[in-house]
Biopython code that builds the backbone (N, CA, C, O; Angstrom):
import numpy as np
from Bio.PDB.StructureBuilder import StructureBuilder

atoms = [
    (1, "UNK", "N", (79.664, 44.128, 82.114)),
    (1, "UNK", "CA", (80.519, 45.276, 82.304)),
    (1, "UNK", "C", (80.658, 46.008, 80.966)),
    (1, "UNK", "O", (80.878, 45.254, 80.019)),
    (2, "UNK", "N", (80.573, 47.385, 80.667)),
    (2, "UNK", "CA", (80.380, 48.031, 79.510)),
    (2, "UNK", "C", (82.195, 48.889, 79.147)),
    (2, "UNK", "O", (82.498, 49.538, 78.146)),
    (3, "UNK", "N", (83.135, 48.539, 80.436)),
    (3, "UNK", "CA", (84.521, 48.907, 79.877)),
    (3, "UNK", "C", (84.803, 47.543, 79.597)),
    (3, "UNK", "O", (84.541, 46.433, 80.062)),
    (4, "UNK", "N", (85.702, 48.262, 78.270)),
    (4, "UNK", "CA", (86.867, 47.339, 77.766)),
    (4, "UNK", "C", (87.868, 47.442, 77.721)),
    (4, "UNK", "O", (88.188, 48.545, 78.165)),
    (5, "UNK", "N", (89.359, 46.401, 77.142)),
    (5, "UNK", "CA", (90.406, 46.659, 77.079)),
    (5, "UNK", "C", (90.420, 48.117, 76.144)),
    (5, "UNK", "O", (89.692, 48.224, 75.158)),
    (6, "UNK", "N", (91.362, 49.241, 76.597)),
    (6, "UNK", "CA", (91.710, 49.720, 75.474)),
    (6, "UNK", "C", (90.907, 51.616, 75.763)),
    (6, "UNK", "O", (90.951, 52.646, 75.091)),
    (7, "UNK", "N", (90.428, 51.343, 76.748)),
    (7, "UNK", "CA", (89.012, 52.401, 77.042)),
    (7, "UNK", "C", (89.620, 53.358, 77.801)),
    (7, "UNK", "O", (90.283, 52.979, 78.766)),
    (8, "UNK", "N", (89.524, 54.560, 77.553)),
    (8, "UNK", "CA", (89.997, 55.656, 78.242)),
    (8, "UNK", "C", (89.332, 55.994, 79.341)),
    (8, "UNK", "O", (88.164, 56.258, 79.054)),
    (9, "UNK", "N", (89.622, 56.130, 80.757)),
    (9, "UNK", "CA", (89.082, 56.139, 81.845)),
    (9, "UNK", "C", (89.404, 57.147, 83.203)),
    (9, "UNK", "O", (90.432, 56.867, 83.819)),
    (10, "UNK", "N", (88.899, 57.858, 83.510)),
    (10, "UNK", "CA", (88.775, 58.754, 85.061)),
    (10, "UNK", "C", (88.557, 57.839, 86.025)),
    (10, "UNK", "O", (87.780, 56.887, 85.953)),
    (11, "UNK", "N", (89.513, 58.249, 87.267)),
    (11, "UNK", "CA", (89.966, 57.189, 88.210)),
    (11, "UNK", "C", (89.063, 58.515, 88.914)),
    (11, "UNK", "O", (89.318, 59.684, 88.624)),
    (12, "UNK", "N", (87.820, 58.057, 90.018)),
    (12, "UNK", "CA", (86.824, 58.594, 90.510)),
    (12, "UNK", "C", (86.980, 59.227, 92.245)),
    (12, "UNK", "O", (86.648, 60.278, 92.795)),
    (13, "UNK", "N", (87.649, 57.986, 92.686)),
    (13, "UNK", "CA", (87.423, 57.547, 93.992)),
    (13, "UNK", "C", (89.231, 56.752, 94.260)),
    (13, "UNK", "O", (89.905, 56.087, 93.473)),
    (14, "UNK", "N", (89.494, 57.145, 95.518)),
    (14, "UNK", "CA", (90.673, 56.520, 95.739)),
    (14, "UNK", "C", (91.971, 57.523, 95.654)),
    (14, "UNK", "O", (91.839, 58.745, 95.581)),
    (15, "UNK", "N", (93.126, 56.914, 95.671)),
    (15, "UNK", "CA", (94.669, 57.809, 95.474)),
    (15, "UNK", "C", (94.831, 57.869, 94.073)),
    (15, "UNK", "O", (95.706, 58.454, 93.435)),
    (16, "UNK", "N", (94.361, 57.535, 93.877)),
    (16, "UNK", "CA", (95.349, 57.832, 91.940)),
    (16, "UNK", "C", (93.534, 59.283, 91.698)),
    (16, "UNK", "O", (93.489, 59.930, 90.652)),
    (17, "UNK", "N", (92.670, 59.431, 92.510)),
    (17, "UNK", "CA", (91.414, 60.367, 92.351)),
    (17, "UNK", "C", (91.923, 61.265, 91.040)),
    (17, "UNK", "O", (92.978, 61.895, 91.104)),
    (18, "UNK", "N", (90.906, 61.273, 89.586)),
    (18, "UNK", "CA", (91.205, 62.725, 88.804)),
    (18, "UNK", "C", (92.125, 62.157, 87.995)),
    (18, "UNK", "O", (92.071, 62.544, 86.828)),
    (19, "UNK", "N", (93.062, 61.252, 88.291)),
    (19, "UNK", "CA", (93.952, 61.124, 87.117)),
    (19, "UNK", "C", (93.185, 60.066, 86.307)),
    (19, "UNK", "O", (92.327, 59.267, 86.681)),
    (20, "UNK", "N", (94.068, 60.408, 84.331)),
    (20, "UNK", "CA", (92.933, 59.474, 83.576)),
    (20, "UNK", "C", (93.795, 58.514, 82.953)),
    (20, "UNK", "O", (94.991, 58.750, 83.124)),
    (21, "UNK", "N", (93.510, 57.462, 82.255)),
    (21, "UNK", "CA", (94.305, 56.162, 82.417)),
    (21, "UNK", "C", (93.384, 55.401, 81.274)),
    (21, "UNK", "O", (92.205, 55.597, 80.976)),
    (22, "UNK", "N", (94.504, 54.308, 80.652)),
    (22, "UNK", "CA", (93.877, 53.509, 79.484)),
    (22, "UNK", "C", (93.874, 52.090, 80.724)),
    (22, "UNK", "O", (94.451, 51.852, 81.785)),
    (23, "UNK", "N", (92.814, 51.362, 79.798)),
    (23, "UNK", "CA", (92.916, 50.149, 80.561)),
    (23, "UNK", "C", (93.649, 48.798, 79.914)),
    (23, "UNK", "O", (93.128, 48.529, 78.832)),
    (24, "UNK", "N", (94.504, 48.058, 80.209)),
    (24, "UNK", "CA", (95.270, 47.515, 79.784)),
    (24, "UNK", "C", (94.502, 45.783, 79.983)),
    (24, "UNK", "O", (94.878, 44.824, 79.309)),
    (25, "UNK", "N", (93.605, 45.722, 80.842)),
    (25, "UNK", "CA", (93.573, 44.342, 81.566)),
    (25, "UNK", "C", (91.898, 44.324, 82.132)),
    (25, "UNK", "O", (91.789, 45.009, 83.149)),
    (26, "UNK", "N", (90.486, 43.637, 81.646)),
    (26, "UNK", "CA", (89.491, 43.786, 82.324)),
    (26, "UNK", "C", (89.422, 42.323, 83.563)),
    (26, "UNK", "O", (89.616, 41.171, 83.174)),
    (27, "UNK", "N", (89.240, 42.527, 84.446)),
    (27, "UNK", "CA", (88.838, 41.284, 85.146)),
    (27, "UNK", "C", (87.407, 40.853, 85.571)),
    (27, "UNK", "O", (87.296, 40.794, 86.795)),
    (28, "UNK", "N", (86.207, 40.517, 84.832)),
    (28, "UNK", "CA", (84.900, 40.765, 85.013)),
    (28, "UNK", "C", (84.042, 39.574, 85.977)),
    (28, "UNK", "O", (82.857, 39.585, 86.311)),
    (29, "UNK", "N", (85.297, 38.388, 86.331)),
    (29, "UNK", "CA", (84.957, 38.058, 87.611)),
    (29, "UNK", "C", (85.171, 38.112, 88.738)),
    (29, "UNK", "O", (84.929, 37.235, 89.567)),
    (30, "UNK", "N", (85.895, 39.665, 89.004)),
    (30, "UNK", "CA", (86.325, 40.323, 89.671)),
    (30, "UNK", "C", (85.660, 41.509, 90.159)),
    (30, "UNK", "O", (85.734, 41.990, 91.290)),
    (31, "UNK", "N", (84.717, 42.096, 88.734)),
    (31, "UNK", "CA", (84.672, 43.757, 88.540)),
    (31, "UNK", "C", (85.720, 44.491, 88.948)),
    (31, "UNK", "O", (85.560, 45.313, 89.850)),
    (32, "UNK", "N", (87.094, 44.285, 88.280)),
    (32, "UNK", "CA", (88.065, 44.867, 88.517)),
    (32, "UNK", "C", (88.373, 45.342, 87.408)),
    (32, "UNK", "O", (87.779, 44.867, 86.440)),
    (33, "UNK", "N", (89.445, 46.485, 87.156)),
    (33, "UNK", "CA", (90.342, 47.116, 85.804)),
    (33, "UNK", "C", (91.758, 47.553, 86.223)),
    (33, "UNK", "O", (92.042, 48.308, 87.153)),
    (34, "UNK", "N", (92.920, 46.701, 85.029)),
    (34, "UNK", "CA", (93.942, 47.352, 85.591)),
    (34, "UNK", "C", (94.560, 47.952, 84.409)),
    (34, "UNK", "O", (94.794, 47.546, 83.271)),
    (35, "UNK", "N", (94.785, 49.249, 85.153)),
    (35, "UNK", "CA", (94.931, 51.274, 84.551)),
    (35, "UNK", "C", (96.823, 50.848, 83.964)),
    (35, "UNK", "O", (97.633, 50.257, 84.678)),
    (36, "UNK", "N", (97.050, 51.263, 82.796)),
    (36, "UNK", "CA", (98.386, 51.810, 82.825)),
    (36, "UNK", "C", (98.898, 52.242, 83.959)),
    (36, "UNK", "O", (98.028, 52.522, 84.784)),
    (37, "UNK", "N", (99.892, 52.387, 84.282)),
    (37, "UNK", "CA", (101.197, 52.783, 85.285)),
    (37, "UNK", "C", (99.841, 53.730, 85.909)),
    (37, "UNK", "O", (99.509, 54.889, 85.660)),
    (38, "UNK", "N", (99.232, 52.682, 86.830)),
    (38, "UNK", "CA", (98.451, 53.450, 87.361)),
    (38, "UNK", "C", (97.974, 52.275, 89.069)),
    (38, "UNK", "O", (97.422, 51.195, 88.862)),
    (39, "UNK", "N", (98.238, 52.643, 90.307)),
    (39, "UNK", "CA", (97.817, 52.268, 91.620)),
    (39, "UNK", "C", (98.785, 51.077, 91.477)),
    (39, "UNK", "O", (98.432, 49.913, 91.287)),
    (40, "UNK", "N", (100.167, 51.561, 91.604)),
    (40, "UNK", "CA", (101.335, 50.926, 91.858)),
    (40, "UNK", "C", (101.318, 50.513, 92.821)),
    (40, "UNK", "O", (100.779, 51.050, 93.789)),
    (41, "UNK", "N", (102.153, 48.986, 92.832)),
    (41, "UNK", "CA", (102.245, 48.029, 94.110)),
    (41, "UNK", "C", (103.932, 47.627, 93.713)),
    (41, "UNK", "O", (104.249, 47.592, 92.524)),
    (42, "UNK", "N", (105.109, 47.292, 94.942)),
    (42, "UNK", "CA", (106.329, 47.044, 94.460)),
    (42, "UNK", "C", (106.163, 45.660, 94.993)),
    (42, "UNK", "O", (105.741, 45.087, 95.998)),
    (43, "UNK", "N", (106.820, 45.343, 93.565)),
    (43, "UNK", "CA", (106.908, 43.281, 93.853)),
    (43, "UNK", "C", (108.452, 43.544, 94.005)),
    (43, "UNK", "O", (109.087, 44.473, 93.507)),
    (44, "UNK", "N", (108.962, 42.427, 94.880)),
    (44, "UNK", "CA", (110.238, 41.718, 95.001)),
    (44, "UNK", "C", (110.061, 40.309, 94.123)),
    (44, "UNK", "O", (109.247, 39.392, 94.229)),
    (45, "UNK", "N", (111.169, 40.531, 93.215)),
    (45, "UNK", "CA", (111.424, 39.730, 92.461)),
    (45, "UNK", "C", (112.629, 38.551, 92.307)),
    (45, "UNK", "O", (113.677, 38.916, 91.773)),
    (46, "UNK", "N", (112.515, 37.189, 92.747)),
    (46, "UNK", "CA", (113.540, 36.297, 93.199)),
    (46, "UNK", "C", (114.153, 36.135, 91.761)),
    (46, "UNK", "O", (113.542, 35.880, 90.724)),
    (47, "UNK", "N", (115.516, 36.345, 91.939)),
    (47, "UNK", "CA", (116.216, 36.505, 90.547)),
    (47, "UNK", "C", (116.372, 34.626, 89.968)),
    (47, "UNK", "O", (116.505, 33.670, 90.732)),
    (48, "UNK", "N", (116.319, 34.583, 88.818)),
    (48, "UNK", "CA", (116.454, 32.909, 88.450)),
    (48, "UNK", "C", (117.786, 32.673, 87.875)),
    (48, "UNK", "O", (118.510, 33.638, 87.631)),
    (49, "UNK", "N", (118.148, 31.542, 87.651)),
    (49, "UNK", "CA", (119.643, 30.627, 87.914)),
    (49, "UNK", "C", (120.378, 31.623, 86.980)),
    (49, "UNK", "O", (121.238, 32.342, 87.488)),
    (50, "UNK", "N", (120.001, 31.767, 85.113)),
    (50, "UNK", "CA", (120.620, 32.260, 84.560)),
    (50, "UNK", "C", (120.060, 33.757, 83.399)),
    (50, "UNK", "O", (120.536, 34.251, 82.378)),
    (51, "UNK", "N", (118.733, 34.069, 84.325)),
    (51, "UNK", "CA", (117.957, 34.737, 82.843)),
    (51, "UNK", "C", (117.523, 36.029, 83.270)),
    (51, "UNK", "O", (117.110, 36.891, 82.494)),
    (52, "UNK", "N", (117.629, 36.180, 84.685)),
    (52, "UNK", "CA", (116.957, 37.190, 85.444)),
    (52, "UNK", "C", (117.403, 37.535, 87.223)),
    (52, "UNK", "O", (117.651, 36.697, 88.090)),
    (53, "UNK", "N", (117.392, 38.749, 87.325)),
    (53, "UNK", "CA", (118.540, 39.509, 88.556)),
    (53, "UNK", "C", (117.149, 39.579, 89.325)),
    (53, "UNK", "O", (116.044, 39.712, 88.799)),
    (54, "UNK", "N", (117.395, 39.477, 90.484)),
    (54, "UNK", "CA", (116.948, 40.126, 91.361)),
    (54, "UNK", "C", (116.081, 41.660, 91.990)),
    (54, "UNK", "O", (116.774, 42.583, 92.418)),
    (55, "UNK", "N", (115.093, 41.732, 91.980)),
    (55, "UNK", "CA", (115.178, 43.321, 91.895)),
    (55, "UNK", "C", (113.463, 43.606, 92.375)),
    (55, "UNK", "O", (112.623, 42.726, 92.562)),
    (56, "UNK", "N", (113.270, 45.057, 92.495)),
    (56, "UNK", "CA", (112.064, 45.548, 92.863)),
    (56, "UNK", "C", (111.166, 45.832, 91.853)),
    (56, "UNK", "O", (111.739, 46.463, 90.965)),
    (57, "UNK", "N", (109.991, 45.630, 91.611)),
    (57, "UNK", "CA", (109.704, 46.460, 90.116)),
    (57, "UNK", "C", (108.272, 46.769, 90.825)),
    (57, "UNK", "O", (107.755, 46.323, 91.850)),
    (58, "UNK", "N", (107.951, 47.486, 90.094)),
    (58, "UNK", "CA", (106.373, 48.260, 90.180)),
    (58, "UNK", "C", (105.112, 47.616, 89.312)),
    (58, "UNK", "O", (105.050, 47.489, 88.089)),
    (59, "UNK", "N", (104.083, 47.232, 90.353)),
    (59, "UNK", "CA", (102.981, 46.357, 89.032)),
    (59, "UNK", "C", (102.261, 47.288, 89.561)),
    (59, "UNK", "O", (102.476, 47.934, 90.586)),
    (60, "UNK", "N", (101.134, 47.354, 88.612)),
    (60, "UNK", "CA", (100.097, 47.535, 87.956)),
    (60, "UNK", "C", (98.658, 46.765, 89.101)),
    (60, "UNK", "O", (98.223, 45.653, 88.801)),
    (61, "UNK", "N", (98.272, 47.282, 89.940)),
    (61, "UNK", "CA", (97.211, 46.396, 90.554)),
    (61, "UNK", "C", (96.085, 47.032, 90.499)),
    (61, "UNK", "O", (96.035, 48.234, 90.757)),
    (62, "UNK", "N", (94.852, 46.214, 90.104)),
    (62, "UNK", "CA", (93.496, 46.331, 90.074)),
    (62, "UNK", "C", (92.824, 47.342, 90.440)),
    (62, "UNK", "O", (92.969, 47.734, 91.598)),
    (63, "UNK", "N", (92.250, 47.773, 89.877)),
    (63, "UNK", "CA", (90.614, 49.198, 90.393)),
    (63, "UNK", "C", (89.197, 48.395, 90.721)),
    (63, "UNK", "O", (88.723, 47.444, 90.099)),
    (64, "UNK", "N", (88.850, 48.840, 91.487)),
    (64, "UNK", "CA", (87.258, 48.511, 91.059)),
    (64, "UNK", "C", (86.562, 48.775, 90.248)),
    (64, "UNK", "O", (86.389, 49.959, 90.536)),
    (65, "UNK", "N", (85.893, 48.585, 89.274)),
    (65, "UNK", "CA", (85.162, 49.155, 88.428)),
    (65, "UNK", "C", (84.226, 50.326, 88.876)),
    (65, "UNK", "O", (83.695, 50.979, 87.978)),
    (66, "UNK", "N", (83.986, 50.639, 90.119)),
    (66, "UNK", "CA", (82.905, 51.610, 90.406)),
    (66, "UNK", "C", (83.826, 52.740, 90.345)),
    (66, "UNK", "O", (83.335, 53.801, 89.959)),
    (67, "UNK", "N", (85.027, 52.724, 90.639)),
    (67, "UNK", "CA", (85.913, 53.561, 90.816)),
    (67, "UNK", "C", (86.695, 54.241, 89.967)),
    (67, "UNK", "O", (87.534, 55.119, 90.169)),
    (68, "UNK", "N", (86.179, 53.544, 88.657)),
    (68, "UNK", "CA", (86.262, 54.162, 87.176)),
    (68, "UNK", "C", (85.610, 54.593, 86.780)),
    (68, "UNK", "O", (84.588, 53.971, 87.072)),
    (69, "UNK", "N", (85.216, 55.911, 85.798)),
    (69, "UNK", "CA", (84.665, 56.577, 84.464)),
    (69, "UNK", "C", (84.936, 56.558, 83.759)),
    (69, "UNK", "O", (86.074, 56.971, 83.537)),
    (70, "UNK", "N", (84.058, 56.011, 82.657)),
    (70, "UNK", "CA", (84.881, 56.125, 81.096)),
    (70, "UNK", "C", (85.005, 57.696, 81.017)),
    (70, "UNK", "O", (84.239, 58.457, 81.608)),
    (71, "UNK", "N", (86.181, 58.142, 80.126)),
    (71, "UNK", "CA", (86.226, 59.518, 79.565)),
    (71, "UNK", "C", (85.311, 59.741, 78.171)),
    (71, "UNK", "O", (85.273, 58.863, 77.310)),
    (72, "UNK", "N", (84.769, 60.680, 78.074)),
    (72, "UNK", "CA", (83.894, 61.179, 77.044)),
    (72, "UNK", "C", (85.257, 61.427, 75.909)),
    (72, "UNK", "O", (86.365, 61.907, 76.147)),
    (73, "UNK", "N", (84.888, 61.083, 75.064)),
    (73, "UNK", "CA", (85.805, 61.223, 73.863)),
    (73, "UNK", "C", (85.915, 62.930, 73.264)),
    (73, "UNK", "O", (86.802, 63.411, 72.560)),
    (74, "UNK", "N", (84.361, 63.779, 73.973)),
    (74, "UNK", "CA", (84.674, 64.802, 72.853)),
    (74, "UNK", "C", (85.548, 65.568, 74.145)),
    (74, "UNK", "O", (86.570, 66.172, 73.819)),
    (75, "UNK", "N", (85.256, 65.550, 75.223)),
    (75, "UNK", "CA", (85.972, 66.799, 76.442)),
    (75, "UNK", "C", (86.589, 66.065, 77.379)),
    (75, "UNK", "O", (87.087, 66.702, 78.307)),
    (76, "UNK", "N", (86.745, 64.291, 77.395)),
    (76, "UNK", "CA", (87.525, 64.171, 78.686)),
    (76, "UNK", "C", (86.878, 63.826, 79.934)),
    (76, "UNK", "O", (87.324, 62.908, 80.622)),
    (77, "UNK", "N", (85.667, 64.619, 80.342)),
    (77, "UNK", "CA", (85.609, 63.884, 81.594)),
    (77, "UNK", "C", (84.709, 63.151, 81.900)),
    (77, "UNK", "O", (84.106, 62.853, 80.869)),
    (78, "UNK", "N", (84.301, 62.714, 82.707)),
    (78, "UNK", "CA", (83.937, 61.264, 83.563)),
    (78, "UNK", "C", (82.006, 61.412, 82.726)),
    (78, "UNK", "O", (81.133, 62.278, 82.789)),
    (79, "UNK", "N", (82.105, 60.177, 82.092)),
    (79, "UNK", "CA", (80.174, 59.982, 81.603)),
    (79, "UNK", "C", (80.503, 58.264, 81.695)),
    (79, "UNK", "O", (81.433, 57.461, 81.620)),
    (80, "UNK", "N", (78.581, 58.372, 81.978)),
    (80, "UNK", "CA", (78.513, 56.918, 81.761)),
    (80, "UNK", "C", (77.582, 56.313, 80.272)),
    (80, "UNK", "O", (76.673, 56.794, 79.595)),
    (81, "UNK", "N", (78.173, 55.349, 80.241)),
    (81, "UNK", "CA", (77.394, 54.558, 78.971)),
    (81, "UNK", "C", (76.306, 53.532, 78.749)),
    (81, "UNK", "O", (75.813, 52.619, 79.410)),
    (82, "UNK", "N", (76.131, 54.064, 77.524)),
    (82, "UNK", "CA", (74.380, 53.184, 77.628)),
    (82, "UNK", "C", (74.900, 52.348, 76.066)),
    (82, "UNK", "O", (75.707, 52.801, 75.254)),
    (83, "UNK", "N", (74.065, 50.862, 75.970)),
    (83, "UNK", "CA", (74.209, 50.517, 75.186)),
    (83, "UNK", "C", (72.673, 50.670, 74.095)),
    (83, "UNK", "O", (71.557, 50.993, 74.500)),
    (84, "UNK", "N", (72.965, 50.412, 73.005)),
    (84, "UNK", "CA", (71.518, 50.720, 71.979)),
    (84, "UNK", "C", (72.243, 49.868, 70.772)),
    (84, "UNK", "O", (73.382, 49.665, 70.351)),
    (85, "UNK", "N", (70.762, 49.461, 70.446)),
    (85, "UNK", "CA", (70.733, 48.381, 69.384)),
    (85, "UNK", "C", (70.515, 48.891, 68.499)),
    (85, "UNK", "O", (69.446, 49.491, 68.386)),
    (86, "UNK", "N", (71.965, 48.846, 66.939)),
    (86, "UNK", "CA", (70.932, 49.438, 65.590)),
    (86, "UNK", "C", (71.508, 48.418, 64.749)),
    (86, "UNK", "O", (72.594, 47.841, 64.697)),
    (87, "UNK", "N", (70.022, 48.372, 63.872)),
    (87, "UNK", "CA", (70.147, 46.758, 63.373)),
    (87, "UNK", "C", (70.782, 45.816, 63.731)),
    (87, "UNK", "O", (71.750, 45.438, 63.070)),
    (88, "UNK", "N", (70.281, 45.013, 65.211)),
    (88, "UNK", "CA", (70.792, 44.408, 65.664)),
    (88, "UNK", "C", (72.011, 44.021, 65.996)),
    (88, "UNK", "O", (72.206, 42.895, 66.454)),
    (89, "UNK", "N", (73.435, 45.304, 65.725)),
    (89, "UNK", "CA", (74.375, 45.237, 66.626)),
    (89, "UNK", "C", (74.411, 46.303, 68.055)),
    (89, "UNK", "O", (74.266, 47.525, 68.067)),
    (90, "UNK", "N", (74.585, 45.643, 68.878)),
    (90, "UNK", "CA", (74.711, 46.581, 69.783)),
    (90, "UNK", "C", (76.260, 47.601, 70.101)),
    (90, "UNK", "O", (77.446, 47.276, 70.170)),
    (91, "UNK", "N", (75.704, 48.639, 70.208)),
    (91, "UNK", "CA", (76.335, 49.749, 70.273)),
    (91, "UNK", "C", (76.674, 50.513, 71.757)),
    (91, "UNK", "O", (75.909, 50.444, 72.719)),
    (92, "UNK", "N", (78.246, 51.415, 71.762)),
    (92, "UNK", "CA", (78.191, 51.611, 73.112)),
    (92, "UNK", "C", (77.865, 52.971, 72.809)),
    (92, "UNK", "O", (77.968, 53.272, 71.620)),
    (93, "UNK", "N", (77.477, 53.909, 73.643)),
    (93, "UNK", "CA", (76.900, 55.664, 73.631)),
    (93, "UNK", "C", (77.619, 56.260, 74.759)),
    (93, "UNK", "O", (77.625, 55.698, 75.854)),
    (94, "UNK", "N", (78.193, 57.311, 74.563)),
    (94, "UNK", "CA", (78.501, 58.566, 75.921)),
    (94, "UNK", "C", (77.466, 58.730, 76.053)),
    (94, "UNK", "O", (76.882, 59.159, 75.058)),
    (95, "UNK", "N", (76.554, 58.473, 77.440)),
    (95, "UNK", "CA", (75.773, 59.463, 77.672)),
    (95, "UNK", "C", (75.733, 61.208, 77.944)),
    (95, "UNK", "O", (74.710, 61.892, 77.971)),
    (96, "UNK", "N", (77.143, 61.691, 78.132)),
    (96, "UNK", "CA", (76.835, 63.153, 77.805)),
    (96, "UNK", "C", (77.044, 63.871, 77.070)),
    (96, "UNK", "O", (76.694, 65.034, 77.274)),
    (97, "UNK", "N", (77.818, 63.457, 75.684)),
    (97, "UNK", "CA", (78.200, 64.110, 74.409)),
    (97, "UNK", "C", (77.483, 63.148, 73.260)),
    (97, "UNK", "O", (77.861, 63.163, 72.089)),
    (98, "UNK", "N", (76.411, 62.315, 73.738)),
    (98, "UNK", "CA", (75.830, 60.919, 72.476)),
    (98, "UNK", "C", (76.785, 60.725, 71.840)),
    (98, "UNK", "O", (76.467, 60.809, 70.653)),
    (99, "UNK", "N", (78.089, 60.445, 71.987)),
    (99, "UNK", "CA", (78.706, 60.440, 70.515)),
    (99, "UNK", "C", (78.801, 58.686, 70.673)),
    (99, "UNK", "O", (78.881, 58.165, 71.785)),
    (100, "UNK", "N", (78.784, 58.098, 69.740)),
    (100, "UNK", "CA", (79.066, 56.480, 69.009)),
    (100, "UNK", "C", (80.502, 55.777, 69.407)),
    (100, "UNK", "O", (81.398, 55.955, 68.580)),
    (101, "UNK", "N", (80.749, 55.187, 70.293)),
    (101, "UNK", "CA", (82.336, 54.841, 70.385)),
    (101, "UNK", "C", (82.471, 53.496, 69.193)),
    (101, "UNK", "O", (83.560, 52.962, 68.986)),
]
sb = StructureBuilder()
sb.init_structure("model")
sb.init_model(0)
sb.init_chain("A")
sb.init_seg("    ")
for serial, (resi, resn, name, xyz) in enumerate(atoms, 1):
    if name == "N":
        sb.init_residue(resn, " ", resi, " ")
    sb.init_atom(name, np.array(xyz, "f"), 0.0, 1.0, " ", f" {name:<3s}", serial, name[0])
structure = sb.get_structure()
């Protein structure tokens, strides 16, 4: 998988479609990614004896990876990446602005 934590990303396909999002979480035996405050799910939360209330909160649940684009760093929208070897480290590339991440 060529996203990582940390990677700025276009949500492609789906309800969150067009909006763009960092990735907080890769799951790669999954091919999953989970987006900042992004394809909210509400958990009920059983409050404990003395440390924590009861309550609803909003997580964070999984994308598919197909269903992501990395964002091009120079304009933003949706390219895919190629990797290239120079002097034997490998490197990631926008394919539509070449720029070096």
């Amino acid at each position: 998988m060529k996203l990582k934590k940390g990677d700025k990303v276009v949500v492609i396909a789906g309800k969150e479609k067009g909006k763009t999002g960092t990735i907080i979480r890769v799951l790669t035996e999954r091919n999953m990614v989970v987006l900042d405050k992004m394809n909210l799910a509400k958990k009920h939360r059983r409050a404990t004896a003395t440390t924590r209330k009861g309550q609803i909160v909003d997580i964070a649940m999984p994308i598919h990876v197909s269903n992501v684009m990395f964002a091009d760093p120079k304009d933003g929208k949706p390219t895919r990446l190629k990797i290239t070897r120079k002097d034997g480290a490998r490197t990631r590339v926008a394919v539509k602005s070449g720029q070096e991440l």
